[in-house]
C-alpha positions in Angstrom: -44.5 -39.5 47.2 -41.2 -38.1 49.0 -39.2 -35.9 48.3 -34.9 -37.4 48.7 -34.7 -34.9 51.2 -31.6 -37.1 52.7 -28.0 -36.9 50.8 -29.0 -40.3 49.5 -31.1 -41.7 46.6 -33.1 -45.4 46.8 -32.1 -48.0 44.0 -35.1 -49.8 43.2 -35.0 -53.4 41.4 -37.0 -54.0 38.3 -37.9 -57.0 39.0 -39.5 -56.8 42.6 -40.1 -52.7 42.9 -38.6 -52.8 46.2 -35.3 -50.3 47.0 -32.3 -52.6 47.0 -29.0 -50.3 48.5 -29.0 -46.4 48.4 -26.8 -44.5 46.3 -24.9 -40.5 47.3 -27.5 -37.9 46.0 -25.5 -36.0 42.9 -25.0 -32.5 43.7 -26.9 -31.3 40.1 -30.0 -32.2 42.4 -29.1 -29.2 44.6 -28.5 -26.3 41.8 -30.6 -23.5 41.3 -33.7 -23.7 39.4 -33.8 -20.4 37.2 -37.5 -21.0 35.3 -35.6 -17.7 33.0 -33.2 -19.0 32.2 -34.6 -22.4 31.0 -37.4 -20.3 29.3 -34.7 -18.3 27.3 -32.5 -21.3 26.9 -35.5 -23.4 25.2 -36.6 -20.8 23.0 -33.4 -20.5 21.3 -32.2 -24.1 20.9 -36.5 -25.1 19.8 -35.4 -22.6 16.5 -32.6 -25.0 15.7 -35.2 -28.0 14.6 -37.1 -26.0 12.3 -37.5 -26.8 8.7 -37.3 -24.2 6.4 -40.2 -23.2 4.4 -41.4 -20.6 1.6 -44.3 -20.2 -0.4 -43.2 -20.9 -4.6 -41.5 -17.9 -6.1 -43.6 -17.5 -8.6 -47.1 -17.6 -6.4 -49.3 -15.3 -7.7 -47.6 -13.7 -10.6 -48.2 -15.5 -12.7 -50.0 -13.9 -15.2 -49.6 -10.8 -18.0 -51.9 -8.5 -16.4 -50.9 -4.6 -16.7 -52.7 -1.4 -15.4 -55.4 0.4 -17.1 -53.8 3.2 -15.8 -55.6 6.9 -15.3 -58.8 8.1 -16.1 -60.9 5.4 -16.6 -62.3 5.8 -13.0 -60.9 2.4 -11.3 -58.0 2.1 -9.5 -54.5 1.2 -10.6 -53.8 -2.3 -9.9 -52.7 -4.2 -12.8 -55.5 -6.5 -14.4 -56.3 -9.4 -16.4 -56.1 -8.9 -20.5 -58.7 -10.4 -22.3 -62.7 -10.4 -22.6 -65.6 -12.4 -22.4 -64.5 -14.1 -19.4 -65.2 -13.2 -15.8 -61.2 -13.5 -14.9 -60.3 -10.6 -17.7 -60.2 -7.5 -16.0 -59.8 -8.5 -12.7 -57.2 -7.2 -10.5 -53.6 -9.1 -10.0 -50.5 -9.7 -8.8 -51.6 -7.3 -5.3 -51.9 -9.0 -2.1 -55.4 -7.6 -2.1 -56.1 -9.3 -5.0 -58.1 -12.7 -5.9 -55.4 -14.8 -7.0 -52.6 -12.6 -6.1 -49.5 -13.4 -4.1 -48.9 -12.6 -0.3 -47.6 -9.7 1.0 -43.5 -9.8 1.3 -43.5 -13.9 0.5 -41.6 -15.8 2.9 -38.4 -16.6 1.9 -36.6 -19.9 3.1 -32.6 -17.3 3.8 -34.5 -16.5 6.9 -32.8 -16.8 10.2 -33.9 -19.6 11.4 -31.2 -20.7 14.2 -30.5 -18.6 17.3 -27.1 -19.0 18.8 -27.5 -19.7 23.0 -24.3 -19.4 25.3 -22.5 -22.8 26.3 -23.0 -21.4 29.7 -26.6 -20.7 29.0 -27.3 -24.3 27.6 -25.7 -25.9 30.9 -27.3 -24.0 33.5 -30.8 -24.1 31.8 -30.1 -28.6 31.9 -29.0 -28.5 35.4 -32.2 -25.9 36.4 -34.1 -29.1 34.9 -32.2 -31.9 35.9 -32.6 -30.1 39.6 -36.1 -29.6 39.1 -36.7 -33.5 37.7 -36.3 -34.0 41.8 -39.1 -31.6 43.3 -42.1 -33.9 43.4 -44.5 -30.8 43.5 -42.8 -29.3 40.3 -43.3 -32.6 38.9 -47.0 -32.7 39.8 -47.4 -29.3 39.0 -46.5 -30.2 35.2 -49.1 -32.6 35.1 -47.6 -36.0 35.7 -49.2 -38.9 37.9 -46.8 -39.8 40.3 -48.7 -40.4 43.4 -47.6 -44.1 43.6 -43.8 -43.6 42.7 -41.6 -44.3 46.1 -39.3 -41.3 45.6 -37.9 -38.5 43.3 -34.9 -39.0 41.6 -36.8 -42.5 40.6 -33.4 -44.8 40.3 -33.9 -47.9 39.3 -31.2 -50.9 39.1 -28.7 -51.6 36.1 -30.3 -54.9 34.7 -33.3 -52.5 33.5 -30.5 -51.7 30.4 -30.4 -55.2 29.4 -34.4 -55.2 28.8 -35.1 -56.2 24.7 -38.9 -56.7 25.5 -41.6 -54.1 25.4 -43.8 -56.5 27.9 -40.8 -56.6 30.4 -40.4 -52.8 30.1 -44.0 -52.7 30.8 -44.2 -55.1 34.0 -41.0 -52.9 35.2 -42.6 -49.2 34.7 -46.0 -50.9 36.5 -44.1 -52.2 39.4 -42.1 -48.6 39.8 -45.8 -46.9 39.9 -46.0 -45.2 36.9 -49.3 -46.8 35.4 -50.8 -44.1 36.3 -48.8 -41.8 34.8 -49.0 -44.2 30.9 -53.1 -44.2 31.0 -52.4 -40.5 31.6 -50.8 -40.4 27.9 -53.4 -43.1 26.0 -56.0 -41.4 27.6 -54.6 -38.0 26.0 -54.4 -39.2 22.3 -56.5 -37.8 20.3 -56.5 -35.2 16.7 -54.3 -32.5 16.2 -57.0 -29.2 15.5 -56.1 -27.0 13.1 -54.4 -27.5 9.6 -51.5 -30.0 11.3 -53.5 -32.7 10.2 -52.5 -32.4 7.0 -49.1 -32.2 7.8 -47.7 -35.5 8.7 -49.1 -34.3 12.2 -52.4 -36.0 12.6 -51.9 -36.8 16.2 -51.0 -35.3 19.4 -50.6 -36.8 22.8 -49.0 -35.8 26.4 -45.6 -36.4 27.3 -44.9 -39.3 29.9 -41.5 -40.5 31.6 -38.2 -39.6 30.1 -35.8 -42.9 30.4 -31.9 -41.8 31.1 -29.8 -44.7 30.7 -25.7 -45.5 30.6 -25.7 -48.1 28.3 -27.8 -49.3 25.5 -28.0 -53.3 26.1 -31.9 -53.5 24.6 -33.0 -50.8 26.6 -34.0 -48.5 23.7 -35.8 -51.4 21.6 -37.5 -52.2 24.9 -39.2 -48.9 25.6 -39.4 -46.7 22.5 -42.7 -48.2 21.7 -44.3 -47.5 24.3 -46.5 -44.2 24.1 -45.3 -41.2 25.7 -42.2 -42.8 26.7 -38.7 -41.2 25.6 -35.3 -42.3 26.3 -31.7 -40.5 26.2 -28.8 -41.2 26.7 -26.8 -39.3 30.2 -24.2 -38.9 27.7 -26.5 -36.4 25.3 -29.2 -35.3 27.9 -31.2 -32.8 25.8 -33.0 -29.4 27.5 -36.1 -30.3 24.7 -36.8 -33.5 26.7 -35.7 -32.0 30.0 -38.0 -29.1 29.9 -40.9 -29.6 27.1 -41.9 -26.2 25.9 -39.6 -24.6 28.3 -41.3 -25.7 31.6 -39.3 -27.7 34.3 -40.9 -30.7 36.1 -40.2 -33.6 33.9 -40.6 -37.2 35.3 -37.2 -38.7 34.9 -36.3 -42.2 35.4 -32.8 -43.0 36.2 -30.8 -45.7 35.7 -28.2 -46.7 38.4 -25.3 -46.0 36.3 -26.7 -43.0 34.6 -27.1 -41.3 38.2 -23.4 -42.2 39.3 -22.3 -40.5 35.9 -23.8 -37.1 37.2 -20.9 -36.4 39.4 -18.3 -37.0 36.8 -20.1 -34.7 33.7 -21.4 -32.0 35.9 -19.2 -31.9 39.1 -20.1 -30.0 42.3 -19.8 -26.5 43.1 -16.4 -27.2 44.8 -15.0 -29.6 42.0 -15.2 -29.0 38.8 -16.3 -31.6 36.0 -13.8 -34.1 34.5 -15.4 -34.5 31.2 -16.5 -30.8 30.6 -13.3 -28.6 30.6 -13.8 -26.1 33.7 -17.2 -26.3 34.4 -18.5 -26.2 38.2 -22.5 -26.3 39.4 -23.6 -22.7 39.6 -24.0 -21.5 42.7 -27.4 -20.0 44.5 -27.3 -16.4 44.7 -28.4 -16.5 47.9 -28.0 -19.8 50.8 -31.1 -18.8 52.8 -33.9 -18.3 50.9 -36.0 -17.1 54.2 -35.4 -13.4 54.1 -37.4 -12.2 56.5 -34.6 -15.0 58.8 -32.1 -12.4 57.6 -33.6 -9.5 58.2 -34.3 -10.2 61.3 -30.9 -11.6 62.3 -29.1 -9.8 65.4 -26.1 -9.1 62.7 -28.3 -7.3 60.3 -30.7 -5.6 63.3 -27.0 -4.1 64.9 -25.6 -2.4 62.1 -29.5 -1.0 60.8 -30.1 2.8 61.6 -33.3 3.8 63.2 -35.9 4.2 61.7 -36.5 8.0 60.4 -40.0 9.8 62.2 -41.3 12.3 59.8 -41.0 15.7 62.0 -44.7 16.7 63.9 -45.6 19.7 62.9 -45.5 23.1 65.0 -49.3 23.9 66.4 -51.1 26.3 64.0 -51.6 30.0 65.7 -55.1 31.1 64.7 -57.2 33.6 65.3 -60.5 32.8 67.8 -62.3 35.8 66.7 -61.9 34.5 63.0 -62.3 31.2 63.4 -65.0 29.4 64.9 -63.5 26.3 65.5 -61.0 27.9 68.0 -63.3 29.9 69.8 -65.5 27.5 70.5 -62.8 25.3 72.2 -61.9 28.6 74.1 -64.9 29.3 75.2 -68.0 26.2 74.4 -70.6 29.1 76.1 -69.8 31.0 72.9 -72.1 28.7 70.9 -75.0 29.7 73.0 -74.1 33.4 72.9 -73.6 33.0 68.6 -77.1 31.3 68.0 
């Protein structure tokens, strides 16, 4: 596994898995990764897919029970009318009741969506897009890339005109990622907890995200393949990018979709010419070795020296007081004292 440490990126074909021409590295590779403000970014725009939900309205009140009131040496919650059953008299309608509703029950007004900047929501995408090319990030996620030739995977144009699940197969094989799809079968398995009954029986671990240009069969080709997701470079989405907020997802580029970059995301020089005014962010700092800096003549010249604390004056005492002194005075005075 390497890392496209050169301003260049490696085309491989589909059909042979061997790199064809080399392609000029986008400069969204080279942004800032902020793992913040991808963390903040994902939390807000995860809110937006949620389905409201509330319990029924009526939950647990329905039913004519009224207080007993005082003096009768139970307490006040309102209870069941009735007799010679084992429901009359029992408390209702409380939330510590048998039967009674929930305490404040949810409501489906809620706020469910959370607004998130513009300028958050592009800086988070190109944090992950510029992550997507670390190979150790990538690893660090969990994803089996030890036989993949190089990060940015790019692979040729002809992979878009795919219709066949079996060809999209042979083609992921040959770019080294079998690895990576018995990684997700292996990883299927039950949901725990009470998702099962929730349309959510199964869980399994994300595998390769597929950015394309142009849908020629491409989509029909590998959407049925487990753990595989496509999108379009057109709509890339931070929820793919960054599952659950953490950067390091495997990304496999199509040749058009990585000469696209350039044009929808600029560099920190140019801006974009699809988005209206938007340039790369820029790294706070362009050394990230500060000890380099420190160290530097032009920082060491204009440092002040470094501050002594003052030594203390020597302390006057008294040798016929204190034993300590005298004794350095005069060491026969230990003999003389015992």
């Amino acid at each position: 596994m390497e890392i496209a440490s050169r301003p260049v990126l490696s085309v491989v074909s589909n059909e042979t898995g061997k790199v064809v021409r080399e392609e000029p590295l986008p400069s969204v590779f080279s942004s800032p990764i902020r793992p913040d403000v991808v963390s903040e970014a994902h939390k807000a725009l995860a809110k937006n897919r949620r389905q409201p939900y509330a319990v029924a309205r009526l939950a647990g009140m329905q039913s004519s029970a009224e207080s007993w009131g005082t003096g009768r040496a139970v307490a006040r919650i309102p209870r069941v009318p009735g007799g010679g059953t084992h429901r009359s008299g029992q408390g209702a309608f409380g939330n510590m009741c048998r039967g009674g509703r929930m305490f404040a029950p949810t409501k489906i007004w809620r706020r469910w969506h959370k607004k998130c900047a513009l300028n958050q929501r592009r800086y988070a995408l190109v944090s992950a897009l510029a992550a997507s090319a670390l190979p150790s990030l990538v690893m660090a996620r969990g994803h089996r890339i030890e036989d993949v030739q190089e990060l940015p995977c790019v692979v040729s144009d002809n992979v878009e005109g795919l219709k066949k699940t079996r060809d999209a197969m042979v083609t992921l094989k040959k770019l080294g990622v079998g690895d990576e799809l018995e990684k997700v079968k292996d990883s299927y398995h039950i949901r725990k907890g009470k998702g099962k009954m929730r349309n959510r029986r199964h869980v399994k671990r994300r595998g390769p995200l597929v950015v394309y240009e142009e849908d020629r069969g491409i989509v029909k080709a590998f959407r049925n393949i487990p753990g595989v997701e496509l999108c379009s470079v057109d709509r890339l989405n931070l929820l793919q990018l960054a599952p659950g907020g953490h950067l390091g997802r495997f990304v496999i580029w199509t040749e058009g979709a990585v000469k696209k970059l350039d044009a929808l995301y600029g560099t920190q020089e140019t801006p974009s010419s699809i988005k209206k005014d938007y340039r790369l962010p820029r790294p706070l700092i362009a050394n990230a070795d500060i000890s380099r800096i420190i160290n530097s003549d032009e920082i060491q010249s204009v440092l002040r020296p470094v501050r002594r604390p003052p030594v203390p004056p020597p302390r006057k005492t008294n040798p016929l007081r204190n034993k300590g002194t005298m004794f350095k005075l005069n060491p026969y005075s230990k003999i003389t004292r015992s």
